[in-house]
Backbone as a ProteinNet text record, in pm:
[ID]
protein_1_A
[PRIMARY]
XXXXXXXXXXXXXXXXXXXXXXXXXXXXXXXXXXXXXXXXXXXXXXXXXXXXXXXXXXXXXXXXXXXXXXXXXXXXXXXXXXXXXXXXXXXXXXXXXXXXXXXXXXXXXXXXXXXXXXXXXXXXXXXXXXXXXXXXXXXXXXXXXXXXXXXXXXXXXXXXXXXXXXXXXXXXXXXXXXXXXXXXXXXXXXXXXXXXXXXXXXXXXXXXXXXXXXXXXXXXXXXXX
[TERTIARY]
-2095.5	-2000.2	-1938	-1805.3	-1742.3	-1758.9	-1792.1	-1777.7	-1698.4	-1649.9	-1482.4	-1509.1	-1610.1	-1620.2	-1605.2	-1607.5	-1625.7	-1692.5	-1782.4	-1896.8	-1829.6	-1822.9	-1845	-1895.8	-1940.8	-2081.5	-2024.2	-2079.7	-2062.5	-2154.2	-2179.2	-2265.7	-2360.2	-2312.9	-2421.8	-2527	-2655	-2742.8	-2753.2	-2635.4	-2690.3	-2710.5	-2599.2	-2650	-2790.1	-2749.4	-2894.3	-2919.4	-3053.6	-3095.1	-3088.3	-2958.1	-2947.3	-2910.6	-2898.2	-2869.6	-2979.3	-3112.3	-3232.4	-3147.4	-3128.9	-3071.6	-2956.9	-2858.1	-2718	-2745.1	-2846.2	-2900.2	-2939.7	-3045.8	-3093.6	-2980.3	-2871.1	-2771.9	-2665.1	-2629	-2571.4	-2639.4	-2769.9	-2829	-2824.2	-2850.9	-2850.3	-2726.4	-2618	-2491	-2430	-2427.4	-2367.1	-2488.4	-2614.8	-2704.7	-2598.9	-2569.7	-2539.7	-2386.3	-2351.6	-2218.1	-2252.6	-2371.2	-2429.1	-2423.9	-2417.4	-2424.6	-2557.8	-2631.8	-2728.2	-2707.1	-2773.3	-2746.5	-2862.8	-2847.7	-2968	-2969.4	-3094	-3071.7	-2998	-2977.1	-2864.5	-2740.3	-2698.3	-2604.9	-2556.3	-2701.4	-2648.5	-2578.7	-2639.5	-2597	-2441	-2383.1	-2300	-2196.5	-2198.3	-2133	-2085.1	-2203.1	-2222.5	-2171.7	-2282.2	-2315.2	-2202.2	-2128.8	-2028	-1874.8	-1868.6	-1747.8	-1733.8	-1637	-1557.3	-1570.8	-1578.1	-1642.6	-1505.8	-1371.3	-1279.2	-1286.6	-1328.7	-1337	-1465.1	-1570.4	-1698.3	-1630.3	-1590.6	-1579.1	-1480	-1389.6	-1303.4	-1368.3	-1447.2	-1553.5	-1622.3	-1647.5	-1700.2	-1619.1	-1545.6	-1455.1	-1325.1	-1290.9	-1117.9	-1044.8	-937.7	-836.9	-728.9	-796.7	-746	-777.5	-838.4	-888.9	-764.3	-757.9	-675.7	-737.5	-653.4	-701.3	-799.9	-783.1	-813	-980.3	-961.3	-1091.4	-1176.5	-1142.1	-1228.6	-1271.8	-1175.2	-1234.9	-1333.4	-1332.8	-1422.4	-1559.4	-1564.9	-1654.1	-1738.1	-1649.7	-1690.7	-1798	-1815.3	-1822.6	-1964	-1938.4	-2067.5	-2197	-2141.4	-2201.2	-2293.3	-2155.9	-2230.8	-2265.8	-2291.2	-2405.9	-2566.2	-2562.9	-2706.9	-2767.5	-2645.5	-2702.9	-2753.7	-2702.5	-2658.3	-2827	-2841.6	-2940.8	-3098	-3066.7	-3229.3	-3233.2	-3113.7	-3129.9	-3163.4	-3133.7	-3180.7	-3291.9	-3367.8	-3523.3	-3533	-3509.1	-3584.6	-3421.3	-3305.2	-3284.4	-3278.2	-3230.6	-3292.6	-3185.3	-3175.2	-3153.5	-3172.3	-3146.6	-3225.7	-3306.1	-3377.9	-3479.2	-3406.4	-3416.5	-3356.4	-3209.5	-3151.7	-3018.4	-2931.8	-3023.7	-3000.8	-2981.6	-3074.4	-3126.7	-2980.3	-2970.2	-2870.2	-2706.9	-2685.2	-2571.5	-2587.6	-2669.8	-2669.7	-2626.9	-2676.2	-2652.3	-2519.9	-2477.1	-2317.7	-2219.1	-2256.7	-2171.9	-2178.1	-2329	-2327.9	-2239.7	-2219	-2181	-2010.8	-1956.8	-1848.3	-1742.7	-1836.3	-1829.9	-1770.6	-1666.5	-1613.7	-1648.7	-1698	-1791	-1705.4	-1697	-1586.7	-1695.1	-1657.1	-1714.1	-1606.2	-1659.2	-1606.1	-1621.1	-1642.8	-1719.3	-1662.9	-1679.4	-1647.6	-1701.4	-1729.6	-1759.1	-1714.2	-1702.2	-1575.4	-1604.7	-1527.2	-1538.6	-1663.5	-1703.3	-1808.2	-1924.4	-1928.1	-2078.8	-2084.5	-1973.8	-1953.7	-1990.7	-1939.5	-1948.3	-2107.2	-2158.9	-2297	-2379.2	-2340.3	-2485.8	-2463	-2317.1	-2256.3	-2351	-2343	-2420.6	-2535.1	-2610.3	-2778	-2832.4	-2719.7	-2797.9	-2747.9	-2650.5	-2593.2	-2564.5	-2468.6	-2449.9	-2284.7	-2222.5	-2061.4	-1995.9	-2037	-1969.6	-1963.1	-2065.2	-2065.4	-1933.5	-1843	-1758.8	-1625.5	-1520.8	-1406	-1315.5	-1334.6	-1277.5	-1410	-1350.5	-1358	-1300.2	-1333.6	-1168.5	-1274.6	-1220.2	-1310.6	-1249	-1273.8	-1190.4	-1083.8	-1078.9	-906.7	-811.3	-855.3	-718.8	-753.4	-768.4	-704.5	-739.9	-595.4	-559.1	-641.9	-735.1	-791.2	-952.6	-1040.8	-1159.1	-1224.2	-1315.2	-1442.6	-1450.4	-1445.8	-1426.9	-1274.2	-1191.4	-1063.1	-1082.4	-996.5	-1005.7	-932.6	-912.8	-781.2	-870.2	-978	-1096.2	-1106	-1161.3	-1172.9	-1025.4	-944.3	-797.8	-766.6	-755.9	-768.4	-805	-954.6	-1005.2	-1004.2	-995.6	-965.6	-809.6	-771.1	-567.8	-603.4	-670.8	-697	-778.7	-894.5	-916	-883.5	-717.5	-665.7	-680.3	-776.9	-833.2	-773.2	-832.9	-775.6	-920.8	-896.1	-1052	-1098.1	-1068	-1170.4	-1254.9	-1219.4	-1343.2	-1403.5	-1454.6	-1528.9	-1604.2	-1745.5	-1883.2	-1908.6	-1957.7	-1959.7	-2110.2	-2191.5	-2287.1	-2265.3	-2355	-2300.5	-2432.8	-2425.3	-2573.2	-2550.2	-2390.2	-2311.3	-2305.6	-2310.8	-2195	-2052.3	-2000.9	-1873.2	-1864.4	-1955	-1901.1	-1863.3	-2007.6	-1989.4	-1844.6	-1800.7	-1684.1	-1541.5	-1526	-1441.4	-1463.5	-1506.6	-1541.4	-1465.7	-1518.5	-1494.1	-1402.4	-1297.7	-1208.3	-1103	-1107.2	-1048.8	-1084.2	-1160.4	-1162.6	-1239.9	-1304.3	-1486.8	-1638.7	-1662.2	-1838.9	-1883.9	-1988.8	-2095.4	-2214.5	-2289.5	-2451	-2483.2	-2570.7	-2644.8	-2765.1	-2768.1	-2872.1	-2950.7	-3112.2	-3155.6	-3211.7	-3104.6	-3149	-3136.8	-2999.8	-2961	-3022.4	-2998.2	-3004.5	-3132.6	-3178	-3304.5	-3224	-3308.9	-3254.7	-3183.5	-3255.2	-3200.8	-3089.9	-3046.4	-2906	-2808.5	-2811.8	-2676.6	-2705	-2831.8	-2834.2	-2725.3	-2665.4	-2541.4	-2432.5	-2425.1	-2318.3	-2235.2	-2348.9	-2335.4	-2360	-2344.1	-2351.3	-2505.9	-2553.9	-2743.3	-2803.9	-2890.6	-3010.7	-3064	-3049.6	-3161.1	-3205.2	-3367.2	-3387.6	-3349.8	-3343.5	-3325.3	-3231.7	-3218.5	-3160.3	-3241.9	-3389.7	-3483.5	-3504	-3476.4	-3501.4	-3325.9	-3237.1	-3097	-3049.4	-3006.9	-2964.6	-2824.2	-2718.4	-2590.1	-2574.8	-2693.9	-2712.7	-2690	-2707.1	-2718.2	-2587.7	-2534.5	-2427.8	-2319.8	-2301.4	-2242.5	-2285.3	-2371.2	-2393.6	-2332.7	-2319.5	-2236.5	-2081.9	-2034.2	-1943.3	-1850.2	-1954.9	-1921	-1913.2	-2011.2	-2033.4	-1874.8	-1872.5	-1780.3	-1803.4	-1713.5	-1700.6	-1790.6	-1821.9	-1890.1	-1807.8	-1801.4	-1710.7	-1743.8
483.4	453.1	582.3	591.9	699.1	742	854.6	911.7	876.5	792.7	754	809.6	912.2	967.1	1108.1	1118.7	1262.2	1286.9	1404	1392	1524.9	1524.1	1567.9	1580	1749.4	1749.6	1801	1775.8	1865.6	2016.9	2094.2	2180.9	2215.9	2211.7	2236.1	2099.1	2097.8	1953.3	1913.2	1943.2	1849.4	1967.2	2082.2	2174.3	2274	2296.1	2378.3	2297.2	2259.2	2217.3	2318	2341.8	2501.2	2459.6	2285.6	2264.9	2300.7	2310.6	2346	2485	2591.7	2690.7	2735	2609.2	2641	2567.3	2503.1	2434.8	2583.8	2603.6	2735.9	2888.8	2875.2	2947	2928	2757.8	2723.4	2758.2	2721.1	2731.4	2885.4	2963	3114.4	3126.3	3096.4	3109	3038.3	2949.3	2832.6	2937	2929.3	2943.4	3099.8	3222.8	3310.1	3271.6	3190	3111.2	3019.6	2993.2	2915	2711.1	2721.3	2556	2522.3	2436	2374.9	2264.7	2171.8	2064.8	2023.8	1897.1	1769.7	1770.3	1704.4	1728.6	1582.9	1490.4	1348.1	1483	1552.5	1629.2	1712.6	1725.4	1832.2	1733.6	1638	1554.4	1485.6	1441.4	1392.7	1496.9	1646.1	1666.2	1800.6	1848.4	1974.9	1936.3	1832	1821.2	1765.6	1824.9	1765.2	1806.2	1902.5	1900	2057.8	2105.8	2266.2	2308.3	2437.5	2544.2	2561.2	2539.6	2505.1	2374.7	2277.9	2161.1	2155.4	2212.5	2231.2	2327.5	2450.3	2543.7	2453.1	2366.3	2344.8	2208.8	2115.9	2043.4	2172.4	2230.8	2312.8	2424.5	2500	2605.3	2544.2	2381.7	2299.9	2393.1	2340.9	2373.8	2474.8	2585.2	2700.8	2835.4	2795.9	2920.8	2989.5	3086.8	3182.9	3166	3138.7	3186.8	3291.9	3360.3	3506.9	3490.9	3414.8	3415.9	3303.8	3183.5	3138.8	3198	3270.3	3345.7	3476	3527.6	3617.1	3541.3	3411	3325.8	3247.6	3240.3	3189.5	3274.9	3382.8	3492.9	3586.6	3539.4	3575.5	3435.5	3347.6	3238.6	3198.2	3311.4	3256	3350.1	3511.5	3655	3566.3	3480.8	3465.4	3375.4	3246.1	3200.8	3223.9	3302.9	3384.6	3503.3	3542.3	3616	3555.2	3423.7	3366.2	3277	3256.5	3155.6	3228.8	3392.3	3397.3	3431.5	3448.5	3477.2	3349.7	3215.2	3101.6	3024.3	3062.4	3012.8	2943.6	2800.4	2748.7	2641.9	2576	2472.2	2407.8	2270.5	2133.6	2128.4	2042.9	1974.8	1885.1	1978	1862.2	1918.3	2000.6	2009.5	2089.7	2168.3	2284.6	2190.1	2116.4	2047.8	1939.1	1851.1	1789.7	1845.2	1951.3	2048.1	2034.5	2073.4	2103.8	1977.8	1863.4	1708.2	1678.4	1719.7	1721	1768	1934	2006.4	1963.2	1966.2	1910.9	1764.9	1685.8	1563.1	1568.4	1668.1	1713.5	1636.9	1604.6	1578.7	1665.4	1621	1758.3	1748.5	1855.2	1879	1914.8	1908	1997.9	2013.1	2098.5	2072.6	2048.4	1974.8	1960.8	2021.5	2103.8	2120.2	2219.1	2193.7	2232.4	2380.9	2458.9	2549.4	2641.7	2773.5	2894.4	2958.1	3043.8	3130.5	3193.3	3232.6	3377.1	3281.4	3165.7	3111.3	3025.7	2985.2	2961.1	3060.5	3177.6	3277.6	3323.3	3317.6	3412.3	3265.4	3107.1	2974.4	3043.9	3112.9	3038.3	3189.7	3304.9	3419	3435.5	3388.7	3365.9	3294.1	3165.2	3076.3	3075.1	3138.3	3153	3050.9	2951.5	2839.7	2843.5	2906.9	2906.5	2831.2	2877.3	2918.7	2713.9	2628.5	2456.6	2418.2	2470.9	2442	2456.5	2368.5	2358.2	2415.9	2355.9	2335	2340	2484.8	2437.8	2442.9	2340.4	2307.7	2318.6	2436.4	2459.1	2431.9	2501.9	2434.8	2547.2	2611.4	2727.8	2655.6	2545.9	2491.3	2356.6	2307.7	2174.2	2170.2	2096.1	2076.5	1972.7	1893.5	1808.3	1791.7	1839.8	1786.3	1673.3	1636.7	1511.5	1476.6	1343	1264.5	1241.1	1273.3	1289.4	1282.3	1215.3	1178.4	1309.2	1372.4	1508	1596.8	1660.1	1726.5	1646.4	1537.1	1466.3	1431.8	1405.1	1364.7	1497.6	1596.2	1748.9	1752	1764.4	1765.5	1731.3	1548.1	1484	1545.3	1570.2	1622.2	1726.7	1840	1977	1929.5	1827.6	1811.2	1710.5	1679.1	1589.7	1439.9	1378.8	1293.3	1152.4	1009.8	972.1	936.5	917.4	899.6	810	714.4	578.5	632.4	719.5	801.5	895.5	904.2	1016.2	933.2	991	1014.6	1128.3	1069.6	1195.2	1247.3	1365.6	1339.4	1402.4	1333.6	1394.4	1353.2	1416.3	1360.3	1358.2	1396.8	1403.9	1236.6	1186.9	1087.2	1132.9	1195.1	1248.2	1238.6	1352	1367.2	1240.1	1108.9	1007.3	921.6	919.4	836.6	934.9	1033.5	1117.9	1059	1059.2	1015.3	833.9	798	671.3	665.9	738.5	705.1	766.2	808.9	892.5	759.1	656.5	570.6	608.9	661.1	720.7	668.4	670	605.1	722.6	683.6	764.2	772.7	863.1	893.8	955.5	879.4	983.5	1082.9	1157.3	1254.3	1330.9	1242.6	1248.4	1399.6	1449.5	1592	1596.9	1524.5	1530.4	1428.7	1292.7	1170	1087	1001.6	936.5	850.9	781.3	678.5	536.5	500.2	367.9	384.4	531.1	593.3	575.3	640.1	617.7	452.4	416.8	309.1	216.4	199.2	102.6	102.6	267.6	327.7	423.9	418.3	465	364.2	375.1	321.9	333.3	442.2	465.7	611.7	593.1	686.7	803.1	913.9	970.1	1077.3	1128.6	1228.4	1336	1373.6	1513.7	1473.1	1542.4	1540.9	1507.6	1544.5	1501.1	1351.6	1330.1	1215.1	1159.6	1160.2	1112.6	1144.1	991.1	999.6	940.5	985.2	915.5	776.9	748.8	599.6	543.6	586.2	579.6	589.1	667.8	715.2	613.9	593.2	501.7	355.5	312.9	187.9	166.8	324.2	316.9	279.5	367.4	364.5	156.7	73.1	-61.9	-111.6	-65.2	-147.6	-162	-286.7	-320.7	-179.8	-130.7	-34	-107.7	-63.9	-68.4	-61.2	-168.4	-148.9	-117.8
1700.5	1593	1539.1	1519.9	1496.7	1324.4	1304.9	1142	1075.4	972.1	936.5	810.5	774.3	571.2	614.8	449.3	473.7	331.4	338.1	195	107.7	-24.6	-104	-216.2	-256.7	-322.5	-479.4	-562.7	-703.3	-645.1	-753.7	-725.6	-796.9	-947.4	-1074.5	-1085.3	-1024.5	-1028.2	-922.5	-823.2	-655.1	-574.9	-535.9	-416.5	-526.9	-624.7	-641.9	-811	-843	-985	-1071.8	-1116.6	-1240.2	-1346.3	-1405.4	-1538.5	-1648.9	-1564.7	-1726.6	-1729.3	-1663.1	-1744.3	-1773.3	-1672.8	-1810.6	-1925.6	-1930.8	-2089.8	-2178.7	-2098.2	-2188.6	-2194.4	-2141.7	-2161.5	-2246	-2284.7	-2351.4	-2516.7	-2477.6	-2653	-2694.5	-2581	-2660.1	-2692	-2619.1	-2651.9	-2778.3	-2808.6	-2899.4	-3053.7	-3013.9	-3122	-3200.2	-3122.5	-3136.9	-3250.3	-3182.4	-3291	-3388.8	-3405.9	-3515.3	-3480.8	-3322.9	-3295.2	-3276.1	-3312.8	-3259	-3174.7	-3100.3	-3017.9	-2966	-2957.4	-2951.1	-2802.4	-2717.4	-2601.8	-2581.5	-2634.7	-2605.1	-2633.8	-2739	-2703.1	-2581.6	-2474.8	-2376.5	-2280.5	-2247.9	-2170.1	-2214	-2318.6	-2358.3	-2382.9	-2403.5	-2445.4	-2297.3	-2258.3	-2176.1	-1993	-1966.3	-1811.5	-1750.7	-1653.1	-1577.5	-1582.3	-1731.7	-1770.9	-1749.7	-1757.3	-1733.9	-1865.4	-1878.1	-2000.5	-2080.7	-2025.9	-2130.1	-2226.4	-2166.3	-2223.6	-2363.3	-2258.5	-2376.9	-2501.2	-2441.6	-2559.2	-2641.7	-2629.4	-2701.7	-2816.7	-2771.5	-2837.1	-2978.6	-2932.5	-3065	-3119.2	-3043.3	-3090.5	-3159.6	-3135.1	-3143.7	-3017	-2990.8	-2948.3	-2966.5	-3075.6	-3114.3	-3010.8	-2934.9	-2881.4	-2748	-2758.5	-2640.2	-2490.7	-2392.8	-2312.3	-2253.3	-2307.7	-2326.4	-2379.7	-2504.9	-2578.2	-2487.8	-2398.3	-2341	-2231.4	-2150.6	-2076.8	-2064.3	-2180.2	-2265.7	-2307.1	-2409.9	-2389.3	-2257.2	-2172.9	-2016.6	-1994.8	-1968.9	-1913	-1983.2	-2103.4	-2170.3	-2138.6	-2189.3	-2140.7	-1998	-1892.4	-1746.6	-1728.6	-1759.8	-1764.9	-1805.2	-1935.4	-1950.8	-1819.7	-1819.6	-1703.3	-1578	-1508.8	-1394.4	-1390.3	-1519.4	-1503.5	-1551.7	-1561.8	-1607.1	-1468.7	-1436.2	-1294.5	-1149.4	-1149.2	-1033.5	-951.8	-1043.4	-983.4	-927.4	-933	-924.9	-846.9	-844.3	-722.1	-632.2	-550.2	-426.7	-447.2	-305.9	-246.1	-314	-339.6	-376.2	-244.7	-248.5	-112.4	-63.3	109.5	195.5	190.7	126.9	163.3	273.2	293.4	464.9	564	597.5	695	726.5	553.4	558.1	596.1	568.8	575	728.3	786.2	924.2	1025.6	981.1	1047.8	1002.2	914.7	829.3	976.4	981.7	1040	1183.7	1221.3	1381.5	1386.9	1273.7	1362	1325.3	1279.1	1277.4	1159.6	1048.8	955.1	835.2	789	646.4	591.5	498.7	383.1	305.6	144.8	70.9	-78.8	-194.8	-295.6	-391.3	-503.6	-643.5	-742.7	-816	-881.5	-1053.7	-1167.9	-1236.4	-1350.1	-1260.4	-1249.6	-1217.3	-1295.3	-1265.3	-1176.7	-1075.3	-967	-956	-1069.7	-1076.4	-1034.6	-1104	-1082.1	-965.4	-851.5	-780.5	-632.6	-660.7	-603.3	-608.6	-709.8	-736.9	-637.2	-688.7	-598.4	-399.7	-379.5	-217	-165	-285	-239.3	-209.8	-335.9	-280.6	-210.5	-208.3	-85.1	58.1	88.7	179.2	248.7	169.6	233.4	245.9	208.9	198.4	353.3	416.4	543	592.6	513.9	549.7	521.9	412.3	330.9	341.5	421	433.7	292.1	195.6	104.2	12.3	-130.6	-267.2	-387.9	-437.2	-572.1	-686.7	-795.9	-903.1	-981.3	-1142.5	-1258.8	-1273.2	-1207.7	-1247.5	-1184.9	-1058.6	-998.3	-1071.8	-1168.8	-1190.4	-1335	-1409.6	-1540.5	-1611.2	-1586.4	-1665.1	-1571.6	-1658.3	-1624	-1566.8	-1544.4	-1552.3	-1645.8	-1678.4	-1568.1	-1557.1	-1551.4	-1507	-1367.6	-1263.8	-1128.7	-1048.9	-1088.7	-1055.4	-930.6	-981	-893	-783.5	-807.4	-639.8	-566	-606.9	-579.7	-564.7	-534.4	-512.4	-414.2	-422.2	-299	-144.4	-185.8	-109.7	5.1	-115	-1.5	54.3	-32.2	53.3	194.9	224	322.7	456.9	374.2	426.6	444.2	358.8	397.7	268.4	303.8	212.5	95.3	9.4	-139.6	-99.7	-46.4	53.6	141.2	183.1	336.5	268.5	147.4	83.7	23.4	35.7	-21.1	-91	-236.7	-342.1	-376.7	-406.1	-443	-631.5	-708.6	-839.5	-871.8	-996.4	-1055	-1258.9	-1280.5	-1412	-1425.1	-1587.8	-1592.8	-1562.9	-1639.6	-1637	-1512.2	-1407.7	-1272.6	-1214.8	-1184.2	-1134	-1159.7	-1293.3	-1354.7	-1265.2	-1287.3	-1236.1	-1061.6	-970.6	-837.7	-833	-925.6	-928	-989.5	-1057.6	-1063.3	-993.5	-848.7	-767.9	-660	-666	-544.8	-490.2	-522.3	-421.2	-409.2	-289.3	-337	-370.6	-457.1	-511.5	-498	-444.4	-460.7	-559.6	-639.9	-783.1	-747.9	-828.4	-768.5	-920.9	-920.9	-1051.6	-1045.9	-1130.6	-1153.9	-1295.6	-1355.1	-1469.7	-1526.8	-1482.4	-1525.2	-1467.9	-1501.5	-1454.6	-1366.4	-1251.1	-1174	-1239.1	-1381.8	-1450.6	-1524.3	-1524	-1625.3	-1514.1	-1376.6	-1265.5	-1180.9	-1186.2	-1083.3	-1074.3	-1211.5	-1247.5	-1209.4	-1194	-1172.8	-1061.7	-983.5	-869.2	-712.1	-586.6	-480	-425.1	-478	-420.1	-464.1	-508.9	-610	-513.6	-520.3	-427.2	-564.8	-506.4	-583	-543.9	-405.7	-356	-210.8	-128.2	36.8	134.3	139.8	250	243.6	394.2	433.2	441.2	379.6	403.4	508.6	543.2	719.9	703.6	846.1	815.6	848.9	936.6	883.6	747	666.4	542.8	480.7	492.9	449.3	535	639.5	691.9	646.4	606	553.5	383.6	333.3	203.8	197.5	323.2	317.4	359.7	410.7	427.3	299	189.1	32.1	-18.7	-84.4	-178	-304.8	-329.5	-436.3	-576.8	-611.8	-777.4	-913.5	-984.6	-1111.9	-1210.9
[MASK]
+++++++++++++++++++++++++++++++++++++++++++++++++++++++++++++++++++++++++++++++++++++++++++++++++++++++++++++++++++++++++++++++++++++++++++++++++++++++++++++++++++++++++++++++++++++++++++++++++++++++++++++++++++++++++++++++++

């Protein structure tokens, strides 16, 4: 049976689990500006979305270019340096990358995350080279869940949003996918399995064990509303 998808991944929560410490990067950061936040706040307000969007939730819509990118930047130094001793793959995702590429399958990412921290996951793990295509948040005007990122994506790899498989593990992210016309795999990094089960096409915890059997049997499902 011929491949007729093509998969794409978020990156913050599915290719490597680094939201406990953009959590703990956000709080030193925000704390330093005098925000506190609930952890129903990290999730609702933080996970899934681009650091213009967050900063603008607590800073308003006054801020300079200039000053978010100055804020970005301080923000992703703490992260960047509590995350890399510890580092890694999710489980199961080499292996999967590799059955991706051998069966001549396009891979692309989504992901809302700025260059630098993009650049620093593709460096240490040395996975860049799987990756046709990636669309971050400097190329597109409206966040997650805004459908724009995957509808991006999708054209850069030529393909149409019906033949894409997403992995996300955001609300925001998942809604953004689905509203680009995409199936979805949740991936409980962020969210427990009974928070996406509703909302997504199929639950995994990690990559080991996912076969394109699998993935080809998603791609037959009636979409999810």
């Amino acid at each position: 049976m011929k491949n007729s998808f093509t998969v794409i991944f978020d990156m913050d929560g599915v290719i490597v689990d680094s939201n406990p410490f953009h959590k703990e990067a956000w709080k030193l950061f925000l704390k330093k500006y005098d925000f506190n936040l609930s952890e129903d706040d990290f999730k609702k307000k933080i996970f899934g979305k681009t650091n213009r969007d967050i900063l603008e939730i607590f800073f308003g819509n006054k801020l300079t270019r200039k000053k978010v990118e100055a804020y970005t930047y301080e923000k992703e130094l703490f992260y960047q340096k509590s995350f890399e001793p510890y580092i890694c793959l999710t489980n199961g995702l080499e292996p999967f990358l590799e059955t991706l590429k051998f069966n001549n399958i396009k891979i692309g990412i989504s992901t809302s995350a700025p260059v630098m921290n993009i650049d620093f996951v593709m460096e240490k793990t040395g996975i860049r080279d799987y990756f046709s295509v990636i669309v971050d948040e400097s190329q597109i005007n409206k966040g997650k869940p805004d459908p724009e990122i995957y509808l991006k994506t999708a054209s850069r790899l030529s393909v149409k949003p019906s033949e894409c498989i997403v992995f996300e593990d955001s609300i925001s992210g998942v809604r953004s996918a689905r509203n680009a016309g995409m199936k979805v795999i949740g991936i409980t990094t962020t969210h427990l399995d009974e928070e996406l089960s509703g909302l997504v096409d199929f639950v995994i915890n990690d990559f080991s064990g996912l076969s394109l059997e699998k993935l080809k049997s998603i791609t037959l499902k009636d979409t999810i509303v």
